[in-house]
C-alpha positions in Angstrom: -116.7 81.8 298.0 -118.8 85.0 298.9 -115.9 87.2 298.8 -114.9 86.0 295.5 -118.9 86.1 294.4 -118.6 89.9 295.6 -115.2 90.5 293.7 -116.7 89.7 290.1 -120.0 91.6 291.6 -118.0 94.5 292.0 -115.9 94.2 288.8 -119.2 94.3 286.5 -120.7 97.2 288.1 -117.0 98.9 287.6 -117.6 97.6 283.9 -121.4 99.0 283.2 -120.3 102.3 284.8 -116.8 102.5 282.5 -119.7 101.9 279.7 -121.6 104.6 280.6 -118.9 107.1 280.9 -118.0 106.3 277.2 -122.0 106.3 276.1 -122.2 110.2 277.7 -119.1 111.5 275.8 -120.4 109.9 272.5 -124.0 112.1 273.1 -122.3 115.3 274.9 -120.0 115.3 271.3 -122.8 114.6 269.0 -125.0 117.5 270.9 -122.3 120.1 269.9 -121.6 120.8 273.5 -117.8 120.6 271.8 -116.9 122.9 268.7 -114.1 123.1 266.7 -113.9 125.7 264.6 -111.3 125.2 262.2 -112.8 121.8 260.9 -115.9 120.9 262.2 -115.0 116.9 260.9 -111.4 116.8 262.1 -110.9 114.4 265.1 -109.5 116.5 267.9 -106.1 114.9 269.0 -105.4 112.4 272.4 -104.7 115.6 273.9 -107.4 117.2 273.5 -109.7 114.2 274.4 -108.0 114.4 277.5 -108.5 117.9 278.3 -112.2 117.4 277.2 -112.3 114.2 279.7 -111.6 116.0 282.7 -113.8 119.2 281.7 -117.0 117.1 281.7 -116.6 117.1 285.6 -116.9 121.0 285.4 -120.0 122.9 285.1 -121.7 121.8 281.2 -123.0 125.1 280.9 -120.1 127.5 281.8 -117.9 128.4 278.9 -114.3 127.8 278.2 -111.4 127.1 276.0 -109.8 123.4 276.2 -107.2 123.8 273.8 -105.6 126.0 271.3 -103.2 125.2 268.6 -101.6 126.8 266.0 -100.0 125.0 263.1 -99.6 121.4 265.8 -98.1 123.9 268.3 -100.5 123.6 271.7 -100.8 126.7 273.7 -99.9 126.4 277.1 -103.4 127.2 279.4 -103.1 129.0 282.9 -106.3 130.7 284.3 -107.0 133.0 281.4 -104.0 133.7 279.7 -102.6 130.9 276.7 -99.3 130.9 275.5 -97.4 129.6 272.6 -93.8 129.9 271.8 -93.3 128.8 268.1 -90.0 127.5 266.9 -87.0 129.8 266.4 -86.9 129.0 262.8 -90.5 128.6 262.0 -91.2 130.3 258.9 -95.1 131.1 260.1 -96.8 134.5 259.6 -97.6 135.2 263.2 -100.0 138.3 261.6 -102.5 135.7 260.2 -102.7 132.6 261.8 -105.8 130.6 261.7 -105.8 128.9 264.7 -107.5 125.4 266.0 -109.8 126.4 269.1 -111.8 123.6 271.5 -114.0 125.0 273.7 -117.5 124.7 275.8 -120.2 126.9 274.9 -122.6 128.3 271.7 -119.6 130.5 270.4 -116.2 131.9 270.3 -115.4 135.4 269.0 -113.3 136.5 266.2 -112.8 133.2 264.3 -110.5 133.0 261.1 -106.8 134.1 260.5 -105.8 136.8 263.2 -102.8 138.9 263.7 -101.0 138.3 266.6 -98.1 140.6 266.2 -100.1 141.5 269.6 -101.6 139.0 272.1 -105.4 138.6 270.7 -108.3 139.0 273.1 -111.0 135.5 272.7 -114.6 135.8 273.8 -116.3 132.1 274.9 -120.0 132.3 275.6 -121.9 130.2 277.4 -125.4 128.5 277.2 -125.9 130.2 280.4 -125.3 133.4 278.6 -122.2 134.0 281.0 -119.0 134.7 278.8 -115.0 134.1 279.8 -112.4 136.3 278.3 -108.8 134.9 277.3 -105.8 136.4 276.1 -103.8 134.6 273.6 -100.1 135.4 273.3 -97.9 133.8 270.7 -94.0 134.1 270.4 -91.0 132.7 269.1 -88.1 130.9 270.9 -85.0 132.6 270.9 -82.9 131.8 268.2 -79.2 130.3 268.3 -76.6 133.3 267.1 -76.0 133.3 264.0 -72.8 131.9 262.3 -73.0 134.6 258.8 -70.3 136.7 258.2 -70.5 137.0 254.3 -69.7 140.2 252.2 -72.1 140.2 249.8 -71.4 143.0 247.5 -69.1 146.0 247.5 -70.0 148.6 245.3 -68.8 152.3 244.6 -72.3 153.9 243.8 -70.9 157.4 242.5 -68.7 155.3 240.2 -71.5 152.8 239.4 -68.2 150.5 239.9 -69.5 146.9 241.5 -66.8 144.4 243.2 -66.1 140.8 242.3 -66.3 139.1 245.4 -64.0 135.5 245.5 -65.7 133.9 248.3 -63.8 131.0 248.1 -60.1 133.0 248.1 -62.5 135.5 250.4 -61.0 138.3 247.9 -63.0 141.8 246.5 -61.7 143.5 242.9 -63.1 146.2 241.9 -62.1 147.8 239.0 -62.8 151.8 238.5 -62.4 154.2 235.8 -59.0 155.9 234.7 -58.9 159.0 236.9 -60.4 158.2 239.8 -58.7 159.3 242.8 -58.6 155.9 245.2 -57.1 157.2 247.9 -60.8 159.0 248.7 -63.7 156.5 248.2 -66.6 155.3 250.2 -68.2 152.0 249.4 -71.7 150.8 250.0 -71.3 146.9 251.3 -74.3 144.4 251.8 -73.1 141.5 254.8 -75.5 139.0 256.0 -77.9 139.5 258.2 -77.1 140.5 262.0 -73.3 140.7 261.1 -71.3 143.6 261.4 -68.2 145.0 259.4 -65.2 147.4 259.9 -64.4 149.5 258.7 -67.9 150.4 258.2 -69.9 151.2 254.9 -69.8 154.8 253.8 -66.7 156.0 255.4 -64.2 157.4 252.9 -61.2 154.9 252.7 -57.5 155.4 250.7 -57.7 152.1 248.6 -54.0 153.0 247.6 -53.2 149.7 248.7 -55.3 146.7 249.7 -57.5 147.0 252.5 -58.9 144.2 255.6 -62.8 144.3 255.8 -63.6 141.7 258.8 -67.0 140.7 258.8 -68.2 139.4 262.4 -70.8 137.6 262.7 -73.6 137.1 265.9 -71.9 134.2 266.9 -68.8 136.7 267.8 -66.7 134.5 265.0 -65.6 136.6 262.5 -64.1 136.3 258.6 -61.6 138.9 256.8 -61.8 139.7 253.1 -58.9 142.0 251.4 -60.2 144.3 249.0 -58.3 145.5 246.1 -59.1 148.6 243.7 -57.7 148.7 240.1 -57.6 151.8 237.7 -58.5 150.2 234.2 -56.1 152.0 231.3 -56.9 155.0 229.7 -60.0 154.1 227.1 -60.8 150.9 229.4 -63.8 151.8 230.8 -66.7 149.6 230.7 -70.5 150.5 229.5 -72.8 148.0 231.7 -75.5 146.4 229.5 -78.6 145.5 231.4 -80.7 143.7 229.0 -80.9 141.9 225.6 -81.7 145.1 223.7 -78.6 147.4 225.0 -76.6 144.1 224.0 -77.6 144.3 220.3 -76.8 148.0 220.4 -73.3 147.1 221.2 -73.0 147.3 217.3 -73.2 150.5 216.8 -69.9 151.4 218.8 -67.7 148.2 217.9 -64.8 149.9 219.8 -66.1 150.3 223.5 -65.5 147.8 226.1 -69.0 146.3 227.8 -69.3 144.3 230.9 -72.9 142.6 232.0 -74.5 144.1 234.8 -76.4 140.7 235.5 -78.1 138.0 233.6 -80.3 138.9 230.6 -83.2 137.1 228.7 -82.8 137.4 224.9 -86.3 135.3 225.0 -88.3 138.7 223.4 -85.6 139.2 220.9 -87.1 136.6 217.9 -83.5 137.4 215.6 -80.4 138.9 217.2 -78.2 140.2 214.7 -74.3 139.3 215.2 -72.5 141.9 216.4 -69.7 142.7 214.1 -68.8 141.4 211.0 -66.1 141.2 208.0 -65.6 144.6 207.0 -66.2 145.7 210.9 -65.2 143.8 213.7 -66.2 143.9 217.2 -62.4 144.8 218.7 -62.9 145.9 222.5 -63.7 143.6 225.6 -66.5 142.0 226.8 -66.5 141.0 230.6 -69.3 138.4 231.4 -68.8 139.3 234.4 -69.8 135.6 235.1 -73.4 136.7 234.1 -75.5 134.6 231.7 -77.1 135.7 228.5 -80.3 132.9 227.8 -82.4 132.2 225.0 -80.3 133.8 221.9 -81.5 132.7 218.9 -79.8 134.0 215.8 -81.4 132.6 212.1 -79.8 134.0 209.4 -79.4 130.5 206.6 -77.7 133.1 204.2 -75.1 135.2 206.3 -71.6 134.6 206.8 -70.1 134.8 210.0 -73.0 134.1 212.6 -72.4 134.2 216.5 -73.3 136.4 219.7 -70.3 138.3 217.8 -70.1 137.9 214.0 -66.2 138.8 213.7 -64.1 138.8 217.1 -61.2 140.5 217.2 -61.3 141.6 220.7 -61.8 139.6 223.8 -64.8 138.0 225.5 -64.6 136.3 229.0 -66.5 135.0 232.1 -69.5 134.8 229.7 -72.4 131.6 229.9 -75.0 131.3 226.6 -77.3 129.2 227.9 -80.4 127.3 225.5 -79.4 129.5 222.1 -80.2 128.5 218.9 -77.7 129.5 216.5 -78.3 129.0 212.8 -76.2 130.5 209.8 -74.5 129.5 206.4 -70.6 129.4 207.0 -69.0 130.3 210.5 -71.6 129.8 212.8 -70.8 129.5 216.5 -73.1 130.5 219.5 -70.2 133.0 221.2 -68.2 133.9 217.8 -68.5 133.0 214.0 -65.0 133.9 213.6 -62.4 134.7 216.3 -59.3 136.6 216.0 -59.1 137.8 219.5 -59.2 135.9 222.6 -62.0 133.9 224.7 -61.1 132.9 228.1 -64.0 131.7 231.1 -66.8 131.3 228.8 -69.2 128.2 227.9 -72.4 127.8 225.9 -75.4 125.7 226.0 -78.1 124.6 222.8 -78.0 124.1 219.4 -75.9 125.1 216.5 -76.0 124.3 212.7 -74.1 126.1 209.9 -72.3 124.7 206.6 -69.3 125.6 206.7 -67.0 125.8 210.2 -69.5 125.0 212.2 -68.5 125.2 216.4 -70.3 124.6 219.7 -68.6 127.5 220.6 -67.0 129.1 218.0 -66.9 128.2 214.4 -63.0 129.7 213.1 -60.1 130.4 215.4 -57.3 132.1 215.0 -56.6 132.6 218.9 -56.6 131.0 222.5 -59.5 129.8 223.6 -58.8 129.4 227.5 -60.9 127.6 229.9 -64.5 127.0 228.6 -66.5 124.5 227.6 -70.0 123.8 225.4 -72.5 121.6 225.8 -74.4 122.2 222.4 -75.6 120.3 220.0 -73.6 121.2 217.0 -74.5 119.8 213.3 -72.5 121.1 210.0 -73.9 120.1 206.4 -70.5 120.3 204.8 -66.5 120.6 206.8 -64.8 121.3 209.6 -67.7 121.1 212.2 -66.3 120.3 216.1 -68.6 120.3 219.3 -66.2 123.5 220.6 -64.3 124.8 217.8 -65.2 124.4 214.3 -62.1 125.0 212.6 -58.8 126.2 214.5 -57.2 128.0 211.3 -53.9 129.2 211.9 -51.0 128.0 214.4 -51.6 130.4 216.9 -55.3 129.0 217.1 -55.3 127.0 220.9 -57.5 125.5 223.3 -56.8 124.8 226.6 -58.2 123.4 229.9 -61.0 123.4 227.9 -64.2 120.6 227.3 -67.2 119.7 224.7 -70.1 117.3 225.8 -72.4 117.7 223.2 -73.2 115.1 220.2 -71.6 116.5 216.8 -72.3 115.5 213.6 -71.5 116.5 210.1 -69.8 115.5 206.3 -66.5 115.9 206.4 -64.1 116.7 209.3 -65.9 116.5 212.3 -64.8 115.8 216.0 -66.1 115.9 219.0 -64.3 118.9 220.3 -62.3 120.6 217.1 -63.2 119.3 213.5 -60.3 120.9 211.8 -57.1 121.3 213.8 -54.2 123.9 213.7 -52.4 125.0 216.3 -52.3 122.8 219.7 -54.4 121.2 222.1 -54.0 120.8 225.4 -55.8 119.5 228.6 -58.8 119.1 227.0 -61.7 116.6 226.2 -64.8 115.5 225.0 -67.7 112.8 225.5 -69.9 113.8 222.8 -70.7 110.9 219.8 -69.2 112.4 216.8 -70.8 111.0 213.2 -70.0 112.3 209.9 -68.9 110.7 206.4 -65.2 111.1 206.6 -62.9 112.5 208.6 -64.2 111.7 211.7 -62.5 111.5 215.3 -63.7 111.6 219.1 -61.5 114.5 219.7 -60.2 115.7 216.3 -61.7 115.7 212.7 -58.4 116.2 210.6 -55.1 117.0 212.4 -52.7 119.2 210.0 -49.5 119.8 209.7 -46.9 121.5 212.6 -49.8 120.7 215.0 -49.8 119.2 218.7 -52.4 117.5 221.2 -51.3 116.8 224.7 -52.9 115.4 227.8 -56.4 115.1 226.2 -58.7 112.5 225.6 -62.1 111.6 224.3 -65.2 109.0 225.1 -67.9 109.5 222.5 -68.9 106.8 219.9 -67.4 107.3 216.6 -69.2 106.7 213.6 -68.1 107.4 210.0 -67.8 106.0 206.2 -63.9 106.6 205.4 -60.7 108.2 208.1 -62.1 107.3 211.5 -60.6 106.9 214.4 -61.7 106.8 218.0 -59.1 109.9 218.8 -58.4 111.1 215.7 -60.1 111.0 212.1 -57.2 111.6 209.8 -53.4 113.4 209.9 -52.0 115.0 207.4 -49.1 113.0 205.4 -46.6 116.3 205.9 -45.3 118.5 208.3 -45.2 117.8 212.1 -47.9 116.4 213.7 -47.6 115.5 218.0 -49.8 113.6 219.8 -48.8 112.7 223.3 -50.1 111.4 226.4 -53.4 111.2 224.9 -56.3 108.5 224.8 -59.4 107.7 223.7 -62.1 104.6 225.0 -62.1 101.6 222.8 -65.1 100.5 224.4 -67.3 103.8 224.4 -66.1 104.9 221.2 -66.8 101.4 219.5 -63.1 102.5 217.5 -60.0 100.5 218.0 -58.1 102.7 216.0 -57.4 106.1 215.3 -54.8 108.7 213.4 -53.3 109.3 216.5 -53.2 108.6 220.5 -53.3 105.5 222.5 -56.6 103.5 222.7 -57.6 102.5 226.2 -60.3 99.6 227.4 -63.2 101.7 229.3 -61.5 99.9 232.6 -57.9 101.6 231.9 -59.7 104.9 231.1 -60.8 104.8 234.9 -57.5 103.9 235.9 -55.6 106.3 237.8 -52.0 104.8 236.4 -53.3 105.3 232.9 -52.8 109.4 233.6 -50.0 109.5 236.2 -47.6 112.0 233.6 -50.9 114.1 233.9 -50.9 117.6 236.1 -53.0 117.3 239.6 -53.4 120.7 239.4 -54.9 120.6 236.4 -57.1 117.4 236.6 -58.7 115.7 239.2 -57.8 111.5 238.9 -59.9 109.7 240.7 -60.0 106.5 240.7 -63.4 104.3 238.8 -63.8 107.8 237.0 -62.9 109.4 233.9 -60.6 112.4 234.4 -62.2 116.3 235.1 -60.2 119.6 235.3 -60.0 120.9 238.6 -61.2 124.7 237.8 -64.9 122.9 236.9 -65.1 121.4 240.5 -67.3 122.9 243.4 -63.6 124.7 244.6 -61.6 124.9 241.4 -58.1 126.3 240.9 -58.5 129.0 238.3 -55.2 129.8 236.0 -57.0 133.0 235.6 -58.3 134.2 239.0 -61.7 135.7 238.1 -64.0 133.7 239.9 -65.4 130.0 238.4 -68.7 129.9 236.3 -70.8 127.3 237.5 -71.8 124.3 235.4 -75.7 123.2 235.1 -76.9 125.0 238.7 -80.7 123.9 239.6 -82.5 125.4 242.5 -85.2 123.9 243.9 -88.1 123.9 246.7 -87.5 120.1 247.8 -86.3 119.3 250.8 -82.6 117.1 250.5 -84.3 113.9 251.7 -86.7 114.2 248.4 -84.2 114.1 246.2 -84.5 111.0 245.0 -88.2 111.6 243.6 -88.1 115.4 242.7 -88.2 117.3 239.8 -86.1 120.9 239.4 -85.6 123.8 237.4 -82.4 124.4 235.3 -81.5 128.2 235.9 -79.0 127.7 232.9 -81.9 126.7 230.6 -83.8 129.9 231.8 -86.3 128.5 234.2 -87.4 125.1 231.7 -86.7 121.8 232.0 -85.6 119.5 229.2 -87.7 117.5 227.6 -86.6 114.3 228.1 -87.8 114.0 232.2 -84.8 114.3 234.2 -84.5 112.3 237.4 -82.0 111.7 240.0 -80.7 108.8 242.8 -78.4 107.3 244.5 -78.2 110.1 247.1 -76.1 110.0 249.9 -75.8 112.6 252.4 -72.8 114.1 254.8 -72.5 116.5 257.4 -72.8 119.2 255.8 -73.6 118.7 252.3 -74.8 116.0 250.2 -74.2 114.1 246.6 -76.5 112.3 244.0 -76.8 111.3 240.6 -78.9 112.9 237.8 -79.8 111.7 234.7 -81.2 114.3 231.5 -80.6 115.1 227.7 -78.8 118.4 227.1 -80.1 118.1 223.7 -83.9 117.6 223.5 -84.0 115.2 220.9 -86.6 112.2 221.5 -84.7 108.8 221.8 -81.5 110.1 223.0 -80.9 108.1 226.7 -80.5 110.8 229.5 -76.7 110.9 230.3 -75.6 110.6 233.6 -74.4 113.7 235.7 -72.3 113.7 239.3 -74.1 116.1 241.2 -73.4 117.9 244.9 -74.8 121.1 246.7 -75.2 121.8 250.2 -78.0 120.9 252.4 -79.4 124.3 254.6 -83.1 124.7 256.1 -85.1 121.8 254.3 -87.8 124.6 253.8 -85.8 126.9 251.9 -84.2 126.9 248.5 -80.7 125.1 247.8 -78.8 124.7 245.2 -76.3 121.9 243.7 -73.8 121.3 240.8 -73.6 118.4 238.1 -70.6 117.5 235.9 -71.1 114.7 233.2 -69.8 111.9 233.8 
């Protein structure tokens, strides 16, 4: 009995003492005998309770530091030297940090952001008066060797010659003036960062014939790119335009070939004037050089023949127009009111109205147009108005591998991606809704005579007064007109008949038996999906082999696992968003890259219902930029 009278005995006084313990750290805290000088009403961390703790055995009055931490990274405390090794990859500032310092005593000297490129000497004084000197030393872990081995330019400087570098086919062309002696050049090259090449920059090279550049990277792996040098033909040289300004002076020598030396802003430029016209045609080549001209706007209600280029008899390719505003009385396109030459690699993006001919990329063909695709709105008050082409005139007029996506409407002969057709069509769509008064197909307005469409199809709802059709508004009664192996959907385009081609239930559209006669080289068939050429995917298969243009390519600060809630900034709109909100989900991620959904209105236009995009991009450091691709879908 007395022994367990004792026990309890014992335990209370073990009790009233643990109390006290807690009732002197309460006053010690409130007396300022601890500081913190980066928040004086932050909560230090269990740590640092714990360091304090133990402290309160030591001496109240001598100074000293308890803990120091710089962005939740504790320094490491021995005698009177602290350490702290930061991550490899941390993106901190080491010359001003503002670190977190507890400590015993009145003061601590400097306070605020420091540079500690150097270690940094800290002063603690005392209420005794007595001061303790540390030295804080902060450094970074060594980082993991790095994997780069990129080439990311090659450039002749004395020949202001740049090369096109095919990552993907890990391939350099680089084109240089007639005359120039290649057997004696020197390039400048820019490789990533802690890589190394051979042969090395600035050493004259014979580029007679293709030569090896291997890039090796930190990591000791190592990637080879074969660089080729072509003499352009006599009178081929290009003249580099820089910004919107040098491109409207392009008119006044109609006969020089130009090439963009990077993207320009026509934003300043309140009325471009089409270059070339009628009586003077623009008739040498413009390389893109997949560059991007944004923000042409072009108003001119009373001209004839209204585009980037008025009159094109030359050629244009690897060219994007992105957000224009394109507005003229007959023949108005964004890249070409009238096109006589070629356009291969090129697509466009914003708004288009004219009267007559009327194209999301050009208004009046006469020739190929190769590869490209438009995503404008496109409206025409009177015929022939298509979301690509407005009017293909002749039988050498053709457009291949080619796509519209953008609503179209019109009067008379309106489609979604030619309104009036000569010529042929091949491996082509559109998804755009097409409206007019007569006339009126998802692909094709009016199909005329000795005319063909192949391996093409269409989605858009059809809407119309008199000659619709969910394919094809109206044919022709004479001459030969081929339609083969192409569809349109029933269900989507709220048509179940049409002048031409097979209608398909939305469920047979996604079918991958519905296009087996169709080229997997030219069009990816997946299964649940509606068809997409291959040379618009992340990798695609060019027939030309200049490099792919991207689609819609955003950039953004958000980390991959805050996809599903961010917002972005189109780089093909020029840094602005649409107005209708765009948003984004479904995300799923992979090893090495990841894949979402997006949802936005090309077209601006209040009421219209976002349409739904397939998107993918890599995933690098979440703190750094990434970007990532969408396709409509």
């Amino acid at each position: 009995m007395f022994n367990l009278k004792a026990q309890s005995a014992l335990e209370y006084l073990l009790m009233i003492g643990a109390a006290i313990l807690v009732v002197a750290v309460v006053i010690l805290a409130m007396s300022g005998m601890i500081v913190e000088t980066k928040d004086q009403n932050a909560t230090s961390d269990y740590n640092a309770q714990m360091d304090i703790l133990n402290d309160l055995k030591k001496d109240e009055d001598s100074p000293g530091i308890f803990s120091f931490t710089v962005e939740q990274t504790r320094g490491l405390i021995v005698a009177n030297n602290i350490n702290i090794t930061l991550p490899s990859d941390s993106t901190l500032d080491i010359s001003s940090l503002d670190p977190t310092i507890n400590f015993r005593g009145v003061s601590v000297s400097p306070t605020g952001p420091q540079d500690f490129t150097n270690p940094v000497t800290y002063t603690v004084i005392g209420k005794d008066g007595s001061s303790e000197i540390y030295t804080v030393t902060i450094s970074k872990e060594p980082s993991l060797p790095s994997s780069d081995k990129s080439i990311l330019s090659f450039v002749f400087d004395s020949l202001s010659a740049s090369g096109v570098v095919n990552e993907s086919a890990k391939t350099i062309l680089i084109e240089v003036p007639f005359g120039t002696s290649i057997n004696v050049l020197s390039p400048s090259i820019q490789i990533s960062p802690r890589a190394t090449i051979s042969p090395l920059p600035q050493v004259t090279q014979d580029f007679s014939n293709p030569i090896t550049y291997r890039v090796t990277a930190e990591d000791s792996s190592f990637q080879d790119y074969i660089v080729s040098v072509n003499i352009l033909e006599k009178g081929k040289e290009y003249i580099l335009i820089h910004n919107c300004n040098e491109l409207q002076n392009m008119s006044n020598d109609l006969t020089a070939n130009y090439r963009l030396d990077g993207n320009i802003d026509c934003l300043n430029v309140s009325n471009f004037v089409p270059i070339g016209n009628g009586d003077s045609p623009f008739v040498g080549d413009f390389d893109g050089n997949n560059k991007v001209i944004y923000n042409l706007t072009i108003n001119a209600t009373s001209t004839q023949f209204v585009g980037l280029f008025g009159v094109l008899a030359g050629s244009v390719y690897n060219l994007g127009i992105v957000n224009a505003s394109v507005d003229g009385l007959s023949q108005a396109g964004i890249l070409a009111g009238m096109m006589t030459g070629s356009v291969s690699n090129c697509y466009s993006t914003g708004t288009v109205h004219g009267w007559i001919s009327t194209g999301g990329l050009v208004a009046q063909s006469y020739g190929p147009v190769i590869n490209s695709y438009s995503t404008a709105t496109v409206s025409g008050s009177s015929f022939a108005t298509g979301g690509l082409v407005g009017y293909m005139y002749v039988s050498d007029a053709s457009v291949s591998n080619s796509y519209a996506t953008g609503n179209v409407s019109g009067t008379e002969q309106v489609g979604g991606l030619v309104g009036s057709f000569n010529g042929t069509i091949s491996n082509s769509y559109a998804t755009g809704n097409v409206s007019g008064n007569s006339k009126v197909g998802g692909l094709v307005g009016i199909q005329n005579a000795n005319t063909s469409i192949s391996n093409s199809y269409s989605i858009g709802t059809v809407s119309g007064n008199s000659s619709v059709g969910g394919l094809i508004g109206f044919q022709v009664a004479y001459g030969t007109k081929i339609v083969s192996q192409s569809f349109w959907d029933m269900n989507t385009s709220k048509q179940t008949t049409s002048s031409g081609g097979v209608g398909k239930l939305t469920s047979e559209m996604k079918n991958i038996t519905t296009f087996s006669s169709w080229d997997s080289v030219i069009w990816e068939i997946i299964q649940g999906s509606y068809p997409n050429l291959v040379l618009f995917n992340d990798n695609p298969v060019w027939i030309d082999p200049t490099p792919p243009i991207p689609l819609l390519v955003w950039t953004t600060t958000y980390p991959p696992q805050n996809l599903a809630g961010a917002t972005a900034t189109c780089d093909n709109l020029g840094g602005r968003l649409p107005t209708m909100g765009e948003y984004c989900n479904n995300v799923s991620y992979h090893p090495d890259w990841f894949e979402f959904t997006a949802y936005w209105s090309s077209d601006q236009i209040v009421g219209i219902e976002p349409a739904k995009h397939s998107c993918w991009g890599s995933a690098p450091n979440p703190s750094s930029e990434f970007k990532f691709k969408c396709i409509p879908q």
